[in-house]
C-alpha positions as CSV (number, residue, x, y, z in Angstrom):
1,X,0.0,0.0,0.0
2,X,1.6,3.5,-0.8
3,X,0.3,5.1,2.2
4,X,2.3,2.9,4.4
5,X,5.6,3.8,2.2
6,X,5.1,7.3,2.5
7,X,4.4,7.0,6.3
8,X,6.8,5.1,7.1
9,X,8.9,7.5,5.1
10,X,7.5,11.1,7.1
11,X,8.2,8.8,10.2
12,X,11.7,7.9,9.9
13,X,12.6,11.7,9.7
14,X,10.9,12.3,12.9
15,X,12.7,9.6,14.2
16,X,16.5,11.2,12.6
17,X,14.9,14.2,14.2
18,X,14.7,13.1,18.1
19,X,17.9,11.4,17.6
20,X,20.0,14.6,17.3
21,X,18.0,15.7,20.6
22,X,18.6,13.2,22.9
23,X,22.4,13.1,22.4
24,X,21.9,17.1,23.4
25,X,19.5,16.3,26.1
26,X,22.3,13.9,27.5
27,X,25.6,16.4,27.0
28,X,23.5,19.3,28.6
29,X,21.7,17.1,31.4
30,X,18.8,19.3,30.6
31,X,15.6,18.9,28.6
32,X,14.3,22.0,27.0
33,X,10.7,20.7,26.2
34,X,7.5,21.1,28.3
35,X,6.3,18.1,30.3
36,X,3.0,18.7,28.4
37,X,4.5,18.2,25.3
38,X,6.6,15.2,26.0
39,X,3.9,13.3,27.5
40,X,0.9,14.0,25.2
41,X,3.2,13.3,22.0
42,X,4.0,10.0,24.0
43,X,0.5,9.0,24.4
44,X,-0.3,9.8,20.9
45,X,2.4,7.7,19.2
46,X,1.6,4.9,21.5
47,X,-2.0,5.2,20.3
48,X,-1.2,6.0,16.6
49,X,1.1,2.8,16.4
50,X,-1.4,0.7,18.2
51,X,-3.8,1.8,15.4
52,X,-1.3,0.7,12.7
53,X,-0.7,-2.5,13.7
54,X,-4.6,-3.0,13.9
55,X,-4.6,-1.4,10.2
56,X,-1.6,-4.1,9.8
57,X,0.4,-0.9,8.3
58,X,3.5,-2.9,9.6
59,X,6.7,-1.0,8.4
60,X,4.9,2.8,9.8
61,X,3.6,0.6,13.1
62,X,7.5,-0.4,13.9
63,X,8.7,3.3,13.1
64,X,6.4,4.8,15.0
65,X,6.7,2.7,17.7
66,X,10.8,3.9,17.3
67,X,9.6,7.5,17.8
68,X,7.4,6.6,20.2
69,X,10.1,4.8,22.0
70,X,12.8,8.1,21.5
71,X,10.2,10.0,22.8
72,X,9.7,8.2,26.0
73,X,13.9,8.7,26.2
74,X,13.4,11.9,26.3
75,X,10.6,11.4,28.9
76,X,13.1,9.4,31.1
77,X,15.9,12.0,30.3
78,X,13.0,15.2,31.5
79,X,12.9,12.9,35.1
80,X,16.3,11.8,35.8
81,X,18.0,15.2,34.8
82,X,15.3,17.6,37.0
């Protein structure tokens, strides 16, 4: 199905994205980003990937469920470094 290439495809940038974010997160032992944000994008991704896998979109499920997974990093990284 196309829409699952191009998904998968907008999804692996936001993945390349985070990735860039959490290395600063960790050298600065600071998170800029609002808890807010953090955990509502979080929650989403979890629910948009469950969604997916129920669509059986497979390739933009597992992607997601990469962001989703850098994202709760970044969660992790907004607790330890308060």
């Amino acid at each position: 199905m196309w829409q699952d290439k191009l998904m998968t495809i907008a999804a692996i940038g936001f993945v390349y994205s985070l990735i860039p974010q959490i290395i600063l997160n960790y050298n600065e032992l600071t998170v800029m980003m609002s808890w807010q944000t953090i955990i509502i994008t979080c929650i989403g991704l979890y629910i948009f990937t469950i969604c997916m896998f129920t669509l059986k979109l497979w390739s933009t499920a597992i992607i997601n469920l990469f962001t989703a997974i850098c994202w709760t990093i970044i969660l992790i990284q907004k607790v330890i470094y308060l």
